[in-house]
C-alpha positions, -999 to 999 in steps of 0.1 A, spaced: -118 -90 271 -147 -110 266 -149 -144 247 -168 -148 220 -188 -180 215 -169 -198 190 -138 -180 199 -127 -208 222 -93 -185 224 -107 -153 228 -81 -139 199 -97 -110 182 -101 -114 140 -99 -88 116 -112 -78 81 -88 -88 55 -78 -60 32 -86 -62 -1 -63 -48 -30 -77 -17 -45 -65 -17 -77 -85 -55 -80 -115 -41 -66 -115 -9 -91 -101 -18 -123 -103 22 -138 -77 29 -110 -41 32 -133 -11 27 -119 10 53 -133 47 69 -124 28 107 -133 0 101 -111 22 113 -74 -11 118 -57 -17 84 -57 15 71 -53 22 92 -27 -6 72 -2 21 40 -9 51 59 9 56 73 47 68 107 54 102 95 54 101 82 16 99 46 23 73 22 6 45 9 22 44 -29 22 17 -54 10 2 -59 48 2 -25 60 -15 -13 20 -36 -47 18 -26 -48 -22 -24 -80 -40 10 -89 -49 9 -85 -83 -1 -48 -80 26 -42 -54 53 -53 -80 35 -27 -104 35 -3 -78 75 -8 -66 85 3 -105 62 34 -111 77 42 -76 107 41 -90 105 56 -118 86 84 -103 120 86 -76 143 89 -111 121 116 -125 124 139 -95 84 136 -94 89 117 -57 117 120 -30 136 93 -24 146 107 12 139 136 36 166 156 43 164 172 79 
């Protein structure tokens, strides 16, 4: 690996991610929307955190509770059974 000039340490920098739901402001967070919900949870059924999504922490709150409620109202797993 190369360095950089003005990379003294040669330590590789990357593009923050930016919250998508700041960025579009027409994008509703919403327990009925699944297709949405469902790029915030892994195969398993686990939520995604805030540095693997990039949202701002504000939205993740609002995501964790349509989530939820989505979970209660059978609309999302909350496990895989294998």
């Amino acid at each position: 690996m190369q360095n950089r000039p003005g990379n003294p340490k040669g330590r590789t920098y990357y593009k923050r991610k930016t919250c998508r739901f700041c960025e579009d402001k027409n994008i509703k967070i919403d327990y009925k929307n699944t297709g949405m919900l469902q790029s915030f949870i892994t195969e398993r059924g686990k939520m995604l955190p805030r540095r693997i999504t990039g949202t701002c922490s504000r939205h993740q709150r609002e995501l964790t509770v349509e989530i939820k409620r989505a979970r209660i109202m059978a609309l999302l797993p909350f496990t895989v059974h294998e």
